[in-house]
Each structure stands twice: as C-alpha cells, then as structure tokens.
Backbone atoms as SQL, in Angstrom:
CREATE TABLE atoms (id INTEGER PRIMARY KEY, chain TEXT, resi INTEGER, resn TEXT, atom TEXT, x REAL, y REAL, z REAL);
INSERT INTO atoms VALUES
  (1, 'A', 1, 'UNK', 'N', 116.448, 25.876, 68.234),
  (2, 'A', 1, 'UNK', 'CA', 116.974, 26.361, 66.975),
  (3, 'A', 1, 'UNK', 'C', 116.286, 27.662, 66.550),
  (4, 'A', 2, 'UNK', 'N', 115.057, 28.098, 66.806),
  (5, 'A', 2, 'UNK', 'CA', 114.249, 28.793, 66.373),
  (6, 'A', 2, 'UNK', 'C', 114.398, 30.102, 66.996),
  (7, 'A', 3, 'UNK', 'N', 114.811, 29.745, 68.465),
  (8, 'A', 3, 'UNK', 'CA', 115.294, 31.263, 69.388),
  (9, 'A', 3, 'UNK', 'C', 116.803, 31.247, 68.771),
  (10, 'A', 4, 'UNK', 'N', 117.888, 30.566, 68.324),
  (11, 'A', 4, 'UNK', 'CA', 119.370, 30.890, 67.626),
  (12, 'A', 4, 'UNK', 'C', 118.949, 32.139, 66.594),
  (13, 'A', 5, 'UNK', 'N', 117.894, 31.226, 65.534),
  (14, 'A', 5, 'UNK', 'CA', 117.879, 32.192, 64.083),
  (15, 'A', 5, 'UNK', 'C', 116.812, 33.332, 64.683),
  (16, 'A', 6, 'UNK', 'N', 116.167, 33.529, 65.560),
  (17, 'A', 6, 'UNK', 'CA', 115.445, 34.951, 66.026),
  (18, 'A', 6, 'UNK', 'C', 116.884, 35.683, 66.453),
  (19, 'A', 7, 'UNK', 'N', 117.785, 35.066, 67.565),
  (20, 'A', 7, 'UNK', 'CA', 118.798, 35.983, 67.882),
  (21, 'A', 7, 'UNK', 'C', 119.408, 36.492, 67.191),
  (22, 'A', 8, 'UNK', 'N', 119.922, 35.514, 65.961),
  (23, 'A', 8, 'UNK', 'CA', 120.896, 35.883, 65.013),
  (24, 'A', 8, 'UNK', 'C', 120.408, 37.098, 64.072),
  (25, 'A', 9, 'UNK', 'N', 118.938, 36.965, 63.927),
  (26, 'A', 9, 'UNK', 'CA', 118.465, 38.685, 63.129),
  (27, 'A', 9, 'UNK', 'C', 118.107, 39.465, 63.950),
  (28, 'A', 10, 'UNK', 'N', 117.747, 39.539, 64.877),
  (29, 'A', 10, 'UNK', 'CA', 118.138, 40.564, 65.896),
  (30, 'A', 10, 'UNK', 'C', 119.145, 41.355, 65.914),
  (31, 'A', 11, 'UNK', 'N', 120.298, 40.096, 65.662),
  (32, 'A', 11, 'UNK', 'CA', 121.870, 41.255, 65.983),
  (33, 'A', 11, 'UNK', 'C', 121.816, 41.267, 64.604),
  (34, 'A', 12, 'UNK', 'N', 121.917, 40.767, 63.322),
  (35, 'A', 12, 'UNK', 'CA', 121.531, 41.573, 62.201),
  (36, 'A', 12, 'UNK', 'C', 121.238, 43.190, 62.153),
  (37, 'A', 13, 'UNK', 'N', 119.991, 42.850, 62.436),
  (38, 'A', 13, 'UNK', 'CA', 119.073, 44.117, 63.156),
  (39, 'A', 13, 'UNK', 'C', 120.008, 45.364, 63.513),
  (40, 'A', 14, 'UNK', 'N', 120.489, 44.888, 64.480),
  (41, 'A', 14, 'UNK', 'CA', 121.230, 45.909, 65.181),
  (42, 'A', 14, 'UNK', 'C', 122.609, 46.052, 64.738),
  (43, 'A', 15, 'UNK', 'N', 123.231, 45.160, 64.180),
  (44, 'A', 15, 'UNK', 'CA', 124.121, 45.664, 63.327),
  (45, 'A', 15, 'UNK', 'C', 124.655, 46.546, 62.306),
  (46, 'A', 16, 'UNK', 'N', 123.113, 46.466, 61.585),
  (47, 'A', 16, 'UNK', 'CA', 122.956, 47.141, 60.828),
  (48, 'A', 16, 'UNK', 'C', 122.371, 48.534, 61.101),
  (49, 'A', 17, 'UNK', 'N', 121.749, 48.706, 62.401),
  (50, 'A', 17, 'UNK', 'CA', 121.721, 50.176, 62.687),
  (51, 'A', 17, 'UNK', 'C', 122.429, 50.549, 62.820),
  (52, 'A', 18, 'UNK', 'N', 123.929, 50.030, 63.603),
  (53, 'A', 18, 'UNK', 'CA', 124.817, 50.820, 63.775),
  (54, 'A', 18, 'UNK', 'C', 125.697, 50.981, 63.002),
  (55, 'A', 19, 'UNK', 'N', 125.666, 50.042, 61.914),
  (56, 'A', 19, 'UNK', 'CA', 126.367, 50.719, 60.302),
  (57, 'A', 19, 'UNK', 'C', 126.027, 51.851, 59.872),
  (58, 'A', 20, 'UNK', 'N', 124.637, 52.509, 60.199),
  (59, 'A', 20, 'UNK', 'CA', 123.815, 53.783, 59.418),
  (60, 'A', 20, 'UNK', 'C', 124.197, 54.521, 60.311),
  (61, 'A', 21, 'UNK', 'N', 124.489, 54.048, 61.619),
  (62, 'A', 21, 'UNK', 'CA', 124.505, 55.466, 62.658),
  (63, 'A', 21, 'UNK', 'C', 126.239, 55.834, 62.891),
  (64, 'A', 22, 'UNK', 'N', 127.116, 54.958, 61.841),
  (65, 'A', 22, 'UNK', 'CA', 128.674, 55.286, 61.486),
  (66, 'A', 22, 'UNK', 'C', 128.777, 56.076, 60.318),
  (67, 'A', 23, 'UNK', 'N', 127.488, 55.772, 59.458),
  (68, 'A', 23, 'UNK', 'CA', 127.631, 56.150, 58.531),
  (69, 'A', 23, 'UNK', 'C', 126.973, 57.383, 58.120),
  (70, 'A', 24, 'UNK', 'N', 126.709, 57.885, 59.126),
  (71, 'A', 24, 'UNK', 'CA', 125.960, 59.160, 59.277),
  (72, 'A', 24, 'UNK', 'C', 126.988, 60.276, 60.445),
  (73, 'A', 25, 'UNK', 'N', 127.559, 59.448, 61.325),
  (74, 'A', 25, 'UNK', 'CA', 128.752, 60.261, 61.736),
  (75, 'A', 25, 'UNK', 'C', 129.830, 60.525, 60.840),
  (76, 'A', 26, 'UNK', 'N', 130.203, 59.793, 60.257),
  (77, 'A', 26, 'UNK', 'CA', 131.206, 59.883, 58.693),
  (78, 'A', 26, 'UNK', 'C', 130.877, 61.117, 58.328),
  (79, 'A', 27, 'UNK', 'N', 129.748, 60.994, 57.166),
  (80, 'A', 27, 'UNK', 'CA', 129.309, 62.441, 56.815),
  (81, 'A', 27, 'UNK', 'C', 129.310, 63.179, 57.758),
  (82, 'A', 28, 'UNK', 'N', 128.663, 63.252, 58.895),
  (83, 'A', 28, 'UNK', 'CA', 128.750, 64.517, 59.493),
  (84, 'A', 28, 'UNK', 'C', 130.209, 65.192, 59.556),
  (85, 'A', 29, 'UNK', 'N', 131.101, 64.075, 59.475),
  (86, 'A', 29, 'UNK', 'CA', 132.434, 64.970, 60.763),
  (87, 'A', 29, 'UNK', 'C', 132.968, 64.932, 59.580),
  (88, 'A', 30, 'UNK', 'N', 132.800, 64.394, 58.245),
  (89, 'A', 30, 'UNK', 'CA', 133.485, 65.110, 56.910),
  (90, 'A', 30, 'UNK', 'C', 132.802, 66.415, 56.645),
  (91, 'A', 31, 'UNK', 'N', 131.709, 66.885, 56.556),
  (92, 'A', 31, 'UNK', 'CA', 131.168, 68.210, 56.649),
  (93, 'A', 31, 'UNK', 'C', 131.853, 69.479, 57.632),
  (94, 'A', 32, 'UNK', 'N', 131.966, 68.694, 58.646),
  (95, 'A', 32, 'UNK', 'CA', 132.636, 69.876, 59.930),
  (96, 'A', 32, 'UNK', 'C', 134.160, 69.984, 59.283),
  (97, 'A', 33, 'UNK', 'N', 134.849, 68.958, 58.999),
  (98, 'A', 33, 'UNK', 'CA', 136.259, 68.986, 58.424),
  (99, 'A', 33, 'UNK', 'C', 136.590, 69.681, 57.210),
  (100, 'A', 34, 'UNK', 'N', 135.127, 69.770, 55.973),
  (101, 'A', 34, 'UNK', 'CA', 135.124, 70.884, 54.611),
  (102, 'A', 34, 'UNK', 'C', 135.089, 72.135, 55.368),
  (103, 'A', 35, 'UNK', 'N', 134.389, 72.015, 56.450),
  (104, 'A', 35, 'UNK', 'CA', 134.055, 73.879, 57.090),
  (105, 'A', 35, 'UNK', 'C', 134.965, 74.313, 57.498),
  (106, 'A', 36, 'UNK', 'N', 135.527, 73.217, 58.483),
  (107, 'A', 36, 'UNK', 'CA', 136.901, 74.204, 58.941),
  (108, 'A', 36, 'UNK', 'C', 137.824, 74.020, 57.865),
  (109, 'A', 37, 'UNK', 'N', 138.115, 73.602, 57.243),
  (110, 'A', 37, 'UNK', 'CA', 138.929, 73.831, 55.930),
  (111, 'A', 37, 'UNK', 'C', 138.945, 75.164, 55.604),
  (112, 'A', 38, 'UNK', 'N', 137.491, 75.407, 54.967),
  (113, 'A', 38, 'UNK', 'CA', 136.950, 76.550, 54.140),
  (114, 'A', 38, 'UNK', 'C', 137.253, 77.853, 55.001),
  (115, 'A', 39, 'UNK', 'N', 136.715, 77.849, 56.536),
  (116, 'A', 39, 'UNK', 'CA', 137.114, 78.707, 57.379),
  (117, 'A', 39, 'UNK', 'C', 138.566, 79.097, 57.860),
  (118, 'A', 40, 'UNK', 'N', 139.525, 78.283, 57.611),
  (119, 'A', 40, 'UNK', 'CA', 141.174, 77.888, 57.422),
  (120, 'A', 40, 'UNK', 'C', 141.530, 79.110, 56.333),
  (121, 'A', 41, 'UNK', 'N', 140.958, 78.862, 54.827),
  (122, 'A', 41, 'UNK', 'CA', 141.396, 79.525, 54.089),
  (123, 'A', 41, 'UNK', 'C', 141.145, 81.180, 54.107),
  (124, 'A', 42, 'UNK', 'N', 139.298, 80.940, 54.239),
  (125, 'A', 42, 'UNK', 'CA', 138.916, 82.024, 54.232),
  (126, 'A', 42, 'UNK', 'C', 139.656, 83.360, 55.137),
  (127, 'A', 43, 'UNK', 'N', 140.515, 82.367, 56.689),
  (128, 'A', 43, 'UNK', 'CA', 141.153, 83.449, 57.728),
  (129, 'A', 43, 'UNK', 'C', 142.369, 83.401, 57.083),
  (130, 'A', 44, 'UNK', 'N', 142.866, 82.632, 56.054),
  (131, 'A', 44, 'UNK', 'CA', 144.416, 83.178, 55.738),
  (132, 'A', 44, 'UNK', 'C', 144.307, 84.102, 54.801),
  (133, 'A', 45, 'UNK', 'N', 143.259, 84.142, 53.576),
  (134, 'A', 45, 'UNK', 'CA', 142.798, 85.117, 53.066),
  (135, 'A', 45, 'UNK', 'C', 142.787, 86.548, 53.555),
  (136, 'A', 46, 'UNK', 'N', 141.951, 86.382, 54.131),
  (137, 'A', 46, 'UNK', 'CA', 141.665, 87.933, 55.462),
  (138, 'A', 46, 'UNK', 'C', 143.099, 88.027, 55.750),
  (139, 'A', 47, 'UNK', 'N', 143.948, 87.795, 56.252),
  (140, 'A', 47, 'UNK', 'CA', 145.286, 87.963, 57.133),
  (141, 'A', 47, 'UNK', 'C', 146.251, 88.393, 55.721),
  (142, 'A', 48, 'UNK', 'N', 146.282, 87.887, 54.268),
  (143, 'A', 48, 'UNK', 'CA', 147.549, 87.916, 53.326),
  (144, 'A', 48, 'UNK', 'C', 146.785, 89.641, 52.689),
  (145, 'A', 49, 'UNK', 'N', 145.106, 89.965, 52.818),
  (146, 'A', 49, 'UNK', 'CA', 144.843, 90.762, 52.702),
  (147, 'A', 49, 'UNK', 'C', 144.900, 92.317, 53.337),
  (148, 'A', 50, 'UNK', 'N', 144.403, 91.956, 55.298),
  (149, 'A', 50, 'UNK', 'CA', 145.315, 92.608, 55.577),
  (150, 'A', 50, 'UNK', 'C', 146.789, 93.258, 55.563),
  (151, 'A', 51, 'UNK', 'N', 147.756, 92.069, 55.704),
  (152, 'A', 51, 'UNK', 'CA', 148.892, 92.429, 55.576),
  (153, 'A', 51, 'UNK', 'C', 149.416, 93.306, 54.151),
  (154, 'A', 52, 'UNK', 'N', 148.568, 93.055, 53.033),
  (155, 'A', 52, 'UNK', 'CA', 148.883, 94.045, 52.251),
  (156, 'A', 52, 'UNK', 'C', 147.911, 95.594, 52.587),
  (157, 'A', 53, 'UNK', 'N', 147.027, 95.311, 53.063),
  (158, 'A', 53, 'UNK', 'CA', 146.650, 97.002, 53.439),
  (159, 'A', 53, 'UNK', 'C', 147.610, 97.661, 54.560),
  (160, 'A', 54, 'UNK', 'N', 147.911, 97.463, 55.400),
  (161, 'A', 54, 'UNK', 'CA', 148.635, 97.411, 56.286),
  (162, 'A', 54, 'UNK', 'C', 150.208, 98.060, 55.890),
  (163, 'A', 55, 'UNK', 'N', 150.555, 96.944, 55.044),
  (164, 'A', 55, 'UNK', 'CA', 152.021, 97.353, 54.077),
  (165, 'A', 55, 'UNK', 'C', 151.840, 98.974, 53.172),
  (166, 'A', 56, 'UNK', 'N', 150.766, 99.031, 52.438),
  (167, 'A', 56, 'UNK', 'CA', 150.454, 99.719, 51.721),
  (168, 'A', 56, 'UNK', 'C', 150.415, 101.129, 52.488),
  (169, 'A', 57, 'UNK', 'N', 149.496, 101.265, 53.678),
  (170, 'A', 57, 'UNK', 'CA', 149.105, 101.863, 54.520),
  (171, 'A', 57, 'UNK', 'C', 150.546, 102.619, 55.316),
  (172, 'A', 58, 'UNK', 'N', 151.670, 101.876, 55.174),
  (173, 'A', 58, 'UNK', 'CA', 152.679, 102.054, 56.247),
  (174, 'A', 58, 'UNK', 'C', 153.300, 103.178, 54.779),
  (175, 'A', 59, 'UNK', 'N', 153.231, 102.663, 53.472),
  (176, 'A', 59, 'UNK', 'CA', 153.753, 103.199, 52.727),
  (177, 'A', 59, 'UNK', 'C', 153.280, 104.552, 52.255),
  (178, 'A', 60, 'UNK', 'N', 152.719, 105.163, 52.797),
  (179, 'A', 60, 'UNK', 'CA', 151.887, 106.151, 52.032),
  (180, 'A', 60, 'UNK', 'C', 151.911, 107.142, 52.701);
C-alpha cells in the first residue's frame, strides 16, 4: 500500500510539472502571436503609407 500512495505522488509530482511546463508554453506562444500581430499591422501600416507617397509622388 505504501509503494501505491509513494507512486500515486510521484505522478502527482509530475503532473503537475507538466501543467507549469503547458502553462508556460501558453504564454509563450501567446506572446509570439501579440508580435506577429503587432508586426502584421505595423507592415500594413508601412505599405497604406507607402502607397500614398508613391500616389502622391506619381502626382506631382
């Protein structure tokens, strides 16, 4: 009985590391997913900006 309840917190144990080590990939790959977001906008930005220098440029 005594090696059951050692096994059973063991995998406790380790269960629970690998809750922290999901829960630390979570955050991470939500961080990479705000960046490329941010980097998403920031290049359509650049591009709606160009295209008006560009326009402007053709006009002049």
């Amino acid at each position: 009985m005594e090696d059951y309840l050692q096994y059973m917190k063991t995998l406790r144990c380790q269960m629970n590391d690998v809750e922290d080590q999901a829960a630390k990939i979570s955050v991470e790959e939500q961080m990479q997913i705000t960046t490329i977001q941010s980097l998403e906008s920031d290049l359509t930005s650049g591009s709606v900006s160009l295209s008006y220098l560009l326009l402007r440029l053709s006009h002049t």
